[in-house]
C-alpha positions in Angstrom: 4.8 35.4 30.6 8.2 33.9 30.1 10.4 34.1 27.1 12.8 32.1 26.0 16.0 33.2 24.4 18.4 31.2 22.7 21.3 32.3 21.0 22.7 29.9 18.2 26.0 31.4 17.7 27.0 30.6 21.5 24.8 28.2 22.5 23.6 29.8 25.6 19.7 29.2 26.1 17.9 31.8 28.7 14.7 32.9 30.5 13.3 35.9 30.7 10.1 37.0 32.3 8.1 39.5 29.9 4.6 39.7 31.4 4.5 44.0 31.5 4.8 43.7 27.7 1.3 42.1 28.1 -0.9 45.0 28.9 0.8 47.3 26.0 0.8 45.0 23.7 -1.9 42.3 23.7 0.2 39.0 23.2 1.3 37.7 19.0 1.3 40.1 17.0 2.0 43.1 19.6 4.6 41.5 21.8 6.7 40.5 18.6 6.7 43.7 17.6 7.9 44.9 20.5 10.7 42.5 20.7 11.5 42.9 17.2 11.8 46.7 17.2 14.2 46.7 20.3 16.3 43.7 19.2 16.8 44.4 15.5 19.4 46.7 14.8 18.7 49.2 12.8 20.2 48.4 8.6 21.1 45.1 10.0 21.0 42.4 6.6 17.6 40.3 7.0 20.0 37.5 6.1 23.1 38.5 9.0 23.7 37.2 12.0 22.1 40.3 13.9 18.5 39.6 12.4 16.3 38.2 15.1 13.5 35.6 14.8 10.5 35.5 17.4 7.9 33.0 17.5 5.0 34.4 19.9 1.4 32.6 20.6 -1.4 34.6 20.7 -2.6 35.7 24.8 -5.3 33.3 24.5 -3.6 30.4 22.8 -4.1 27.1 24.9 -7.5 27.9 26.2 -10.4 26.6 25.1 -11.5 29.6 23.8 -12.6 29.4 20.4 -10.3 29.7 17.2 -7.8 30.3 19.8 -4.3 28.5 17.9 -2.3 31.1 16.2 1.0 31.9 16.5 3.0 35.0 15.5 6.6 34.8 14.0 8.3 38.3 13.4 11.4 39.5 12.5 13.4 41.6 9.9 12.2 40.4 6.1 14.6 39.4 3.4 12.0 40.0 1.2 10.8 43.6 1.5 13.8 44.8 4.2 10.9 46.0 6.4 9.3 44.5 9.5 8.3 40.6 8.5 5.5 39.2 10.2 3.4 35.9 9.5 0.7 34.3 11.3 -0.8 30.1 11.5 -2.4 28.1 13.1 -3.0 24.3 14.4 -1.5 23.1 17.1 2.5 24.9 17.9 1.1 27.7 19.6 -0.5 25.6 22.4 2.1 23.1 22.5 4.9 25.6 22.9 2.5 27.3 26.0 2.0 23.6 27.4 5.7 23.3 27.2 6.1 26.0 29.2 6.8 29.2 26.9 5.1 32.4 25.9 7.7 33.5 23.2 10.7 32.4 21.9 13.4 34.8 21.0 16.2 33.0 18.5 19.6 35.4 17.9 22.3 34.2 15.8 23.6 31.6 13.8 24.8 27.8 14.4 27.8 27.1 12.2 26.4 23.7 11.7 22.8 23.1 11.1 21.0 22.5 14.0 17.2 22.1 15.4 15.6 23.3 18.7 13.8 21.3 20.8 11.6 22.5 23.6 10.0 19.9 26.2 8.9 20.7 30.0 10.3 24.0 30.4 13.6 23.4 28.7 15.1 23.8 25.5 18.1 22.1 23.7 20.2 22.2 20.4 20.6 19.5 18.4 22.4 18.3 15.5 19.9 18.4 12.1 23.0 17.8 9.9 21.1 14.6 9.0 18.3 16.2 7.6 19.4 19.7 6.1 18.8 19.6 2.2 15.7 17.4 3.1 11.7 18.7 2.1 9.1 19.7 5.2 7.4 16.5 5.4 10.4 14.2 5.3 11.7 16.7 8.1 8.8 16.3 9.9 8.8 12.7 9.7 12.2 12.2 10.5 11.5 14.0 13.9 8.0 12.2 14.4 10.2 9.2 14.4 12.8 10.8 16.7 10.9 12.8 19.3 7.6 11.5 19.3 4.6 10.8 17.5 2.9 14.3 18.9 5.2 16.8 18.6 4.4 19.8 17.0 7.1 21.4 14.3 8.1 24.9 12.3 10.4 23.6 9.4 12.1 25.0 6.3 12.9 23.3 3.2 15.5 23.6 0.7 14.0 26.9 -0.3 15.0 28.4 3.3 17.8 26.6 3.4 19.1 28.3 -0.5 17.6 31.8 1.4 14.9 32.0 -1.4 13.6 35.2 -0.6 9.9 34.6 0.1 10.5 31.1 1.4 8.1 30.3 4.1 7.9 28.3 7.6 5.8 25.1 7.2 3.9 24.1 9.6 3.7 20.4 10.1 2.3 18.8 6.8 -0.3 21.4 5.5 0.3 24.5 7.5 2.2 27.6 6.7 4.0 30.8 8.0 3.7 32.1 4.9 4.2 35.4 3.8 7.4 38.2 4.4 10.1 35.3 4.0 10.9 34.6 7.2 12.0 30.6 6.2 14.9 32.3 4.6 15.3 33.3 8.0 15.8 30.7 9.8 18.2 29.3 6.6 20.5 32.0 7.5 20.3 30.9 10.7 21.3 27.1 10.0 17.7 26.3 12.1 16.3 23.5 10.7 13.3 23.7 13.2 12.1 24.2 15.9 10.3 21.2 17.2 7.7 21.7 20.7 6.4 18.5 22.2 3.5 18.7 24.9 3.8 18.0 28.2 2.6 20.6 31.2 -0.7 22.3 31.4 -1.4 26.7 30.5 -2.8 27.7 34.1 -5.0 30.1 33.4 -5.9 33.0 36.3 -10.5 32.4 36.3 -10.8 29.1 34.9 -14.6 29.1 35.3 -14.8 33.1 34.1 -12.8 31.3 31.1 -14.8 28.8 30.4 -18.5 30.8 31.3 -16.7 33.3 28.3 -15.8 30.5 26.1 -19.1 29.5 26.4 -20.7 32.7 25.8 -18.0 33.4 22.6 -19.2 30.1 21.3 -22.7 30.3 20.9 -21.5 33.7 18.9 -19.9 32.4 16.6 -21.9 29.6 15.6 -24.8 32.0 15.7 -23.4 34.5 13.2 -24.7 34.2 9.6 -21.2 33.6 8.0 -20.6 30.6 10.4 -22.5 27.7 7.8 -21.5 28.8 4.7 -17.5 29.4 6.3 -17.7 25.5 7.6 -19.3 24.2 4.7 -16.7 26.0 2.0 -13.9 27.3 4.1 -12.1 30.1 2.6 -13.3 29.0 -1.3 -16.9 30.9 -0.3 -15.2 33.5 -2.2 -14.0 32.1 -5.5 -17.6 32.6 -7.2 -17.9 36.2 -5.9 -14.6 37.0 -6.5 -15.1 36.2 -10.2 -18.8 38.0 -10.5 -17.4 41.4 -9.3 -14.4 41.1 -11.5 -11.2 41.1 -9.0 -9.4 37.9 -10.4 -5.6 38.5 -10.7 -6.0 36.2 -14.0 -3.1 36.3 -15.9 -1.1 38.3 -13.4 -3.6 41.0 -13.0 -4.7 41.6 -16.6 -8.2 39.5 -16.9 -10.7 40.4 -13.8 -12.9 37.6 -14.6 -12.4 34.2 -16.2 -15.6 32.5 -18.1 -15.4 29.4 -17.1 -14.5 30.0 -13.7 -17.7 28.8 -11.4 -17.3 25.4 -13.5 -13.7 24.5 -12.8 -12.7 26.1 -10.3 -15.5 27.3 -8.0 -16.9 26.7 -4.5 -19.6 23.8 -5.8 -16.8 21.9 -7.9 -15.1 21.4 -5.0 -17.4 21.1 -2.9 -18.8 18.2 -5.2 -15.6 17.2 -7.0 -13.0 16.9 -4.2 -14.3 17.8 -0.5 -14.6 14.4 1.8 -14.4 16.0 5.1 -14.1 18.9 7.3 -11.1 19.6 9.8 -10.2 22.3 12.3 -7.2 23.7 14.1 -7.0 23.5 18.3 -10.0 24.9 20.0 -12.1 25.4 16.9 -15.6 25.0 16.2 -15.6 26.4 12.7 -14.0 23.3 11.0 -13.3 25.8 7.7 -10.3 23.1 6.7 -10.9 20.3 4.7 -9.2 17.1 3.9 -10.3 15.9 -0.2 -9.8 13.7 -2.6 -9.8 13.3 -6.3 -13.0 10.9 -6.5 -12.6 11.0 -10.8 -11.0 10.9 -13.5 -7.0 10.0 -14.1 -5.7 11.4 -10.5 -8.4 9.2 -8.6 -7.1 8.4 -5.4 -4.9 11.5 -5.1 -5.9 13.0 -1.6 -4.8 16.9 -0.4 -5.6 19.1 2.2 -7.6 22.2 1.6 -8.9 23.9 -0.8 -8.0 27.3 0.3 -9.5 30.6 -1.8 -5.8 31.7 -2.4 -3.9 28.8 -3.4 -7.1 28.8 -6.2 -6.5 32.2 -7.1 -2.9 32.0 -7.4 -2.5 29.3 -8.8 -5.9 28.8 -10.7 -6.3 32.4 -11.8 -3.2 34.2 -12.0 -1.4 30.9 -13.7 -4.2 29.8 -15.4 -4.6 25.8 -13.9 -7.7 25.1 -14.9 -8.2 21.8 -12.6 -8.2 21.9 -8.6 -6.2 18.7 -8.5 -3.0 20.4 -10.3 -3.4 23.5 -7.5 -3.5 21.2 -5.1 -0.4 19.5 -6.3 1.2 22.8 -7.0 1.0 24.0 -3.4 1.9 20.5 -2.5 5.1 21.5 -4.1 5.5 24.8 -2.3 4.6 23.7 0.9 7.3 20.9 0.8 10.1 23.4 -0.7 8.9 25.9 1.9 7.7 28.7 -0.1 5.1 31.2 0.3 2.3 29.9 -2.2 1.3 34.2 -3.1 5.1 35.0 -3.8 5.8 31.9 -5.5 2.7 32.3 -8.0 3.5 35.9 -8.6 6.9 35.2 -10.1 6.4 32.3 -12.2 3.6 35.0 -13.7 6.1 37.9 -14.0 8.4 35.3 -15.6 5.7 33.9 -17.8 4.3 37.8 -19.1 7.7 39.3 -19.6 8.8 35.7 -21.7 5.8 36.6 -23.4 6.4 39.9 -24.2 9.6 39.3 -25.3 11.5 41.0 -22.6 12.9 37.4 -20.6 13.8 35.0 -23.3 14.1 31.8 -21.4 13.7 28.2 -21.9 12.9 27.4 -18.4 9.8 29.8 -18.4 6.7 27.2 -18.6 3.4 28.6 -20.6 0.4 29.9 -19.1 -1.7 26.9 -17.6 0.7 24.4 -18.1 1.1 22.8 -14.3 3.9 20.1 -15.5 5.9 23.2 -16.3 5.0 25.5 -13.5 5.8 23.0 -11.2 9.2 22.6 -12.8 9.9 26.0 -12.1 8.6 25.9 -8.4 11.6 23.7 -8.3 14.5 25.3 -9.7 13.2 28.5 -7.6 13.8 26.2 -4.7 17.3 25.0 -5.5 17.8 28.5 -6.8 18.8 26.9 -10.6 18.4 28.6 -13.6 16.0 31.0 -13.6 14.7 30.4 -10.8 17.9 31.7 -9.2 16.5 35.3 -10.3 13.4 34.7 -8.9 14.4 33.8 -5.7 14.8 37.2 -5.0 11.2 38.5 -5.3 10.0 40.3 -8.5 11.2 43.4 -7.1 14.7 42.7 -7.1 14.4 39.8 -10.6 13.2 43.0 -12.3 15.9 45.0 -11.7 18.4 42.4 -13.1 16.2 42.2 -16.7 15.7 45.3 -18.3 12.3 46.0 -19.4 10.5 43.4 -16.9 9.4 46.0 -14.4 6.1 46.1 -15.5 5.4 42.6 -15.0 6.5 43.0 -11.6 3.6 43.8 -9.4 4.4 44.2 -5.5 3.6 46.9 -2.7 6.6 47.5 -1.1 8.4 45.2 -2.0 6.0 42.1 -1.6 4.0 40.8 -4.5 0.1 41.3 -4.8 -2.5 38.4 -3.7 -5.6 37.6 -4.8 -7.6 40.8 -5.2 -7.6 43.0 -7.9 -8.9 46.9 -6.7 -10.1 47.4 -10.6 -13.0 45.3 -9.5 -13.6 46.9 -6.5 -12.5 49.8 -4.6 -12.8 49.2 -0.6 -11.4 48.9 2.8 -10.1 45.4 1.8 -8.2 47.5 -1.5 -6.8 50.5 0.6 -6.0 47.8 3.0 -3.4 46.4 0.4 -1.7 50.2 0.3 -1.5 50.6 4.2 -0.6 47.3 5.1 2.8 47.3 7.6 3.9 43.6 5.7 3.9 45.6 2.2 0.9 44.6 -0.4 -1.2 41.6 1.7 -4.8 41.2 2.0 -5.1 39.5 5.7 -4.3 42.8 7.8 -7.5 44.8 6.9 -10.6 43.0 6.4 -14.2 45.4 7.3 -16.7 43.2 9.6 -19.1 44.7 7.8 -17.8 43.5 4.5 -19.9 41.7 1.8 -18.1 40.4 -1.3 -20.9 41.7 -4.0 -21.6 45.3 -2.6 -20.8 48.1 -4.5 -19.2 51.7 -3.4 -20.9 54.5 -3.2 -17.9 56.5 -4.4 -14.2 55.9 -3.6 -14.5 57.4 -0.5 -17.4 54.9 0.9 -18.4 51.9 0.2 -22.4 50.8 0.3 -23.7 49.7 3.7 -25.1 46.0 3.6 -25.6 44.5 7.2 -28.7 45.9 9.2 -29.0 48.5 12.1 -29.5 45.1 14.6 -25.8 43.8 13.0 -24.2 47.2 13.7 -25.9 47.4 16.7 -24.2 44.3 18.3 -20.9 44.5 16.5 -18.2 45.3 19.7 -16.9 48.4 18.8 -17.3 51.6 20.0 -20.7 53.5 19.6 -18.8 57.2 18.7 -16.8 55.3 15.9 -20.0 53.1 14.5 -21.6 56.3 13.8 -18.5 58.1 12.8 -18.0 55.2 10.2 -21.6 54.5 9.8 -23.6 57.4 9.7 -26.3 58.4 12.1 -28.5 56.3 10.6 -26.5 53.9 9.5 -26.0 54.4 5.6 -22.8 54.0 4.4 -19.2 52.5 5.2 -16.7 55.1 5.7 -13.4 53.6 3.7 -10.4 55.2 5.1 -12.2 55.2 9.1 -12.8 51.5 8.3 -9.5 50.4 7.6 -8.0 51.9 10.4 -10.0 50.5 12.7 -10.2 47.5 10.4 -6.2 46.9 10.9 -6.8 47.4 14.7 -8.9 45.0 14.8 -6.9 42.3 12.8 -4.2 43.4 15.4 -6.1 42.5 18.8 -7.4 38.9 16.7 -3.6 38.4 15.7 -1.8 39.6 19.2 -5.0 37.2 20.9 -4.0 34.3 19.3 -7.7 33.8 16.9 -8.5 33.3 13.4 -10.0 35.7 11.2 -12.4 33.5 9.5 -15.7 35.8 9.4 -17.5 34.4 12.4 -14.7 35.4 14.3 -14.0 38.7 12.3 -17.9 39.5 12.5 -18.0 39.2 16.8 -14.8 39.6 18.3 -14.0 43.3 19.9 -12.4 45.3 22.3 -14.9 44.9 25.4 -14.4 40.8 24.2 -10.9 40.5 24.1 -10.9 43.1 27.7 -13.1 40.5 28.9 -10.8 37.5 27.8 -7.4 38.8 29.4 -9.2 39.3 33.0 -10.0 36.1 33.2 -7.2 34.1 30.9 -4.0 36.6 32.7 -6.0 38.3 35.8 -5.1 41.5 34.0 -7.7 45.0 33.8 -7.5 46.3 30.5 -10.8 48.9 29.4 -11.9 48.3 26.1 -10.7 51.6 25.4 -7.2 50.8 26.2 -7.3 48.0 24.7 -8.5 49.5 21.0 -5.6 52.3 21.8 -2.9 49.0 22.4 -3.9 47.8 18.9 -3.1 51.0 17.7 -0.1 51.0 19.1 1.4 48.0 17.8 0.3 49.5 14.5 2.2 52.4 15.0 5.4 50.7 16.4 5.4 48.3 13.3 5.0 51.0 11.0 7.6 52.9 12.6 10.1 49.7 12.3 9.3 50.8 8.5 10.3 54.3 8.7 13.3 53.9 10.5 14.4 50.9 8.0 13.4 53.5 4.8 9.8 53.7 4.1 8.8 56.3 2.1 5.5 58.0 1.5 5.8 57.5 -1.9 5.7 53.7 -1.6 2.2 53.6 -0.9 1.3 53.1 -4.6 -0.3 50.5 -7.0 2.0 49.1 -9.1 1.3 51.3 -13.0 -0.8 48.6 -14.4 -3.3 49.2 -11.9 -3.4 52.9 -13.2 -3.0 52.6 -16.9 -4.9 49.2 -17.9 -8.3 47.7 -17.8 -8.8 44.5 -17.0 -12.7 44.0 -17.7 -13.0 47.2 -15.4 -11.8 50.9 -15.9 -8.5 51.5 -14.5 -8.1 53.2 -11.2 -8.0 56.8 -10.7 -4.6 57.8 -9.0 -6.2 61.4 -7.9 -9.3 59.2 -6.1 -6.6 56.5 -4.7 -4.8 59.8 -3.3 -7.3 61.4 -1.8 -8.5 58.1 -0.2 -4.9 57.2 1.3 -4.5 61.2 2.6 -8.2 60.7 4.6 -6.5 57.6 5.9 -3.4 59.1 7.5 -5.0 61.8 8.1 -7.2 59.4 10.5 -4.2 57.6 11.3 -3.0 60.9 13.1 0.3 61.0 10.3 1.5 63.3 8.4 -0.2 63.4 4.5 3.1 64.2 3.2 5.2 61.9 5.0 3.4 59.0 6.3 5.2 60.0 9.6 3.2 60.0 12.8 2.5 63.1 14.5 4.2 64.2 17.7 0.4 64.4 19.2 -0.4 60.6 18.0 2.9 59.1 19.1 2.8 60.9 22.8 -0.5 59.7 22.7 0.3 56.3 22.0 3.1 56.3 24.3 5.9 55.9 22.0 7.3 59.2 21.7 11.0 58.2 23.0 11.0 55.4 20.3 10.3 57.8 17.3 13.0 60.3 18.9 15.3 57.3 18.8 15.2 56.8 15.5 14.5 60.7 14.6 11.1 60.3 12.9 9.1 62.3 15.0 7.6 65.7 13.3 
C-alpha cells in the first residue's frame, strides 16, 4: 500500500509505503486511525496548522467486489475536539486507487488557497485562488472544465472555507463527507480540493479468487430479504416505521410521531410523488440512490437526487417541512455550502425552540416549517452572518454564549443527535448513539439482526425477530451467536450486540463497503478474511480479523481519552430523561446499567471508560495507552 503525503506549508509531496498497517488495521477506517493517532499531536487546535487530514479507501475499493466504493477521511474534529471521522461513497475511492494511491496524508497549510491534483502516480499543487469563495458544484464544474470531464472531486464550500464547525466535504454534486466537520478542515488548510482523475489499473494479488468471491458475495446480497425493498426505497424504507414506533426527532426531539407523516413525507409519496429512477455508486448492485423529479404541482420540473431517510428526518421532522421538494432543496442548500445536513438541522432547531421559548430573541430565527426561512438561515450559517455566526460553532458551544439555551441544545459529546429518538425505542441502534467514538451518530452501530417494529424485552434485550436458519448463516462467530442469542436463540443481547455491532461497522468501513442492510445482513469476519487473501495475498483468520476491528475501536476511543473524554460524557442530553415525547421518558438507572454491561464487555473500566491493562495488551496496544498514561 502506498501513501502519499503532502505537506501544504512547504510544498514537499512524498511516498511512503504502508502495507504492514494492513493486517492490524483492515484498510479505511483502521488505517486512518492509525495515522491519525500518531500524526496528531496531542491538544493540537482542530483548526491549526498541526491538525492532519487523511483520506483512506476502503482495502477493497476498486474491485469489483460489491458495494466496494467508500472512502475514509479522518482527522482531529473542530467540532467535538475528538477523533473526526466520515465515510462516502461513489467513485474517489477507486479513482484515487487507479491513480495510484492507497491513502493520502495532507499536513499543513498553503498561505494561498490551493487544490491537489493526483493523476498517474503523482500529485501537484495548484493555485484555486480563482475559485475560493465559490459553492461545491460551481467548484466542481470549474475543474470538470479544467482537468477533465471524469475526474473525481472532495470540495468545500464557503461554509469550510468560513471554518463552520460542522461543515462537510462534498463529494462531487450529491455526495457527502458529512459528519465531525472535517470541511472546516480542509478551510483551515486553504485546500480547496482535492481533485483524482483515473488513469492506471488496482492490481489485485488472485484476480480469479476475486472474482469467483465477488461472485459468490453477489448472489448474497441480492438473495437477502432486505435487498428489494433497500433498491426499491433506498434508505426512506424507514420513514413509515420510524413514525409507527414513535422515534421522530419532530420538533427537535419533543413529538415522537407526526400524524400526517406516511402522507407527506413517507416511503410511497416518494416513491409515487418524486422517484424516476434508481442509481448506484461503483461496483454496486443495490442501486439504493435515486435520481427524482417533482412530476406536480408548482415546482414541476424541479429534479434532485435522493431521497435519503435522514435528510427527511432532519429536515422534514425535526424542522417540520412538510413537502419532500423543500428537503430536497434544503439539502440542495447544504450540500452546495458544504455543511453536514444532521448538524445543520439540529441548529436551526435549537435556534427555532429557544426563540420560542423566549431565551434567543432573534429576527433571523425562521418559524417551524417555514423552508423560505430555514433556508435563509442555512445561509447566513454559511457566511457565518448574524446568527448564524453563533451557530457555526455547533449547539454545544452557541449554547454556551446564550444563557438559558442549553436545553435546546441536544448533542453527545459534542455532536448533535440524528434521526432517532431512544424514547421510542431502547436498542443496540440507541446505546449505539452513547458509545459511538464520533460523539452521538447513528451509522457506527447498527445490529444485523435489527428490525425496525420489534419491541425489547427489557432494556437489557431487545426481542429476537430473524429465524434460527438467519442466525445460522449470519458470519459471525458461533460462541458469540449464542452468547448474544441464547441457546436457543431467543433474545438479542443489547450491550454484547453493540460491541460486536461497532466491530462489524469497523471491518465494512476499513473494507471499503456500504452498510445498506444486504450488506450489513451478510458480510463477516470469515468474508472479509476471505476478501484480503485474494484482493492483498494477505492471511488473516477470521478471528484475527474480528480482534483488528476491535482494535481500531479501541485506538480511536483512546484518541478520545487522551484528547479529554470523560466517563461522564456518555449521557443523553436531560430532555431525554425528563420529558415525553408520545413515550415515557428514559430511565437514567436502566440507561446506566445498560452502558456498564457494555464496557464491561468492552473489557473498560465502569468507572472510567478506560480500557483495561488485560484488553489493551490483548489488543496490542499497550505502549500506546502508556504513551498517553491512560492505562489502569
Amino acid at each position: 500500500m502506498k501513501a502519499l503525503f503532502v505537506d501544504l506549508s512547504t510544498g514537499k509531496i512524498e511516498e511512503e509505503e504502508i502495507g504492514e498497517l494492513l493486517p492490524r488495521y483492515l484498510g479505511g477506517v483502521g488505517i486512518g486511525a492509525r495515522l491519525a493517532f500518531d500524526l496528531i499531536p496531542q491538544g493540537c487546535d482542530p483548526l491549526g496548522e498541526e491538525n492532519v487530514l487523511i483520506f483512506c479507501p476502503g482495502s477493497l475499493v476498486g474491485t469489483n467486489i460489491p458495494t466496494a466504493s467508500r472512502t475514509e477521511i479522518t482527522a482531529k474534529s473542530p467540532l467535538t475536539g475528538l477523533i473526526g471521522t466520515t465515510n462516502s461513497g461513489l467513485y474517489f475511492g477507486a479513482f484515487l486507487r487507479y491513480a495510484g494511491f492507497d491513502c493520502v496524508v495532507i499536513r499543513g497549510a498553503a498561505s494561498e488557497p490551493v487544490y491537489l491534483l493526483i493523476e498517474d502516480g503523482e500529485a501537484r499543487i495548484r493555485d484555486a485562488r480563482e475559485i475560493w469563495g465559490r459553492d461545491n458544484w460551481e467548484t466542481y464544474l470549474w475543474l470538470r472544465e479544467r482537468e477533465g470531464e471524469k475526474v473525481q472531486v472532495a470540495s468545500i464550500g464557503p461554509a469550510g472555507e468560513r471554518l463552520v464547525r460542522f461543515a462537510s466535504i462534498q463529494n462531487n454534486f450529491f455526495h457527502a463527507w458529512g459528519r465531525t466537520g472535517l470541511g472546516a478542515v480542509m478551510g483551515s488548510k486553504r485546500l480547496k480540493a482535492v481533485a483524482v482523475k483515473r488513469k492506471g489499473a488496482f492490481r489485485v494479488h488472485d484476480l480469479r479468487q476475486v472474482l469467483e468471491l465477488a461472485r459468490e458475495f453477489t448472489e448474497r446480497v441480492r438473495g437477502d430479504d432486505s435487498f428489494g425493498y433497500t433498491r426499491r426505497y433506498g434508505s426512506m424504507v424507514a420513514s413509515d416505521p420510524y413514525n409507527r414506533i414513535g422515534v421522530l426527532p419532530g420538533k427537535n426531539f419533543t413529538r415522537g410521531t407526526i400524524p400526517s407523516w406516511e402522507e407527506t413525507r413517507g416511503r410511497r409519496v416518494f416513491e409515487r410523488r418524486y422517484k424516476e429512477k434508481d442509481l448506484s455508486c461503483f461496483a454496486c448492485p443495490i442501486a439504493c440512490g435515486h435520481w427524482s423529479r417533482v412530476k406536480e404541482g408548482e415546482g414541476t420540473g424541479y429534479e434532485f437526487h435522493g431521497m435519503e431517510v435522514t435528510y427527511v428526518l432532519e429536515f422534514g421532522a425535526k424542522l417540520q417541512i412538510t413537502s419532500i421538494e423543500e428537503i430536497a432543496r434544503s439539502v440542495e442548500l447544504c450540500d452546495r455550502m458544504g455543511m453536514d445536513v444532521v448538524s445543520t438541522a439540529s441548529v436551526i432547531a435549537y435556534a427555532i425552540e429557544a426563540s420560542e421559548k423566549g431565551a434567543l430573541p432573534s429576527e433571523e430565527v425562521p418559524s417551524w416549517g417555514d423552508p423560505g426561512g430555514i433556508r435563509s438561515l442555512i445561509g447566513r450559517i454559511a457566511r457565518r452572518e448574524g446568527i448564524g455566526e453563533a451557530l457555526a460553532e455547533g449547539v454545544k458551544k452557541a449554547s454556551s454564549r446564550f444563557r438559558g439555551t442549553e436545553p435546546y441544545a441536544l448533542h453527545i459529546k459534542g455532536a448533535e443527535i440524528p434521526v432517532r429518538d431512544p424514547r421510542g425505542k431502547w436498542d443496540v441502534w440507541s446505546l449505539g448513539y452513547l458509545t459511538d467514538i464520533r460523539g452521538g451518530d447513528h451509522l457506527r452501530a447498527r445490529s444485523p439482526a435489527e428490525y425496525l417494529l420489534g419491541g425489547t424485552l427489557n432494556h437489557l434485550e431487545e426481542e429476537l425477530h430473524v429465524s434460527e436458519e438467519f442466525i445460522a448463516a449470519l458470519d459471525m462467530p458461533d460462541d458469540l451467536k449464542g452468547r448474544i442469542f441464547g441457546s436457543p436463540p431467543q433474545k438479542v443481547d443489547i450491550p454484547l450486540m453493540t460491541k460486536y455491532a461497532e466491530e462489524l461497522i469497523t471491518m465494512i468501513n476499513a473494507s471499503g463497503l456500504c452498510l445498506r442492510p444486504p450488506v450489513l445482513r451478510t458480510f463477516g469476519p470469515r468474508t472479509l478474511s476471505r476478501f484480503l487473501r485474494a484482493v492483498w495475498g494477505i492471511e488473516i483468520p477470521p478471528e484475527e480479523v474480528l480482534l483488528s476491528a476491535e482494535r481500531v475501536w479501541n485506538l480511536q476511543h483512546l484518541f478520545n481519552l487522551r484528547e479529554g473524554l470523560r466517563r461522564e460524557d456518555f449521557r443523553w442530553p436531560s430532555r431525554f430523561y425528563q420529558e415525553e415525547n408520545g413515550t415515557p421518558p428514559l430511565d437514567p438507572q436502566k440507561v446506566e446499567e445498560t452502558l456498564r454491561a457494555y464496557f464491561l464487555a468492552r473489557g473498560w473500566d465502569p468507572q472510567t471508560a478506560i480500557p483495561t491493562r488485560k484488553k489493551l495488551e490483548e489488543l496490542g496496544l499497550g505502549e500506546e495507552a502508556k504513551r498517553w498514561n491512560v492505562m489502569r
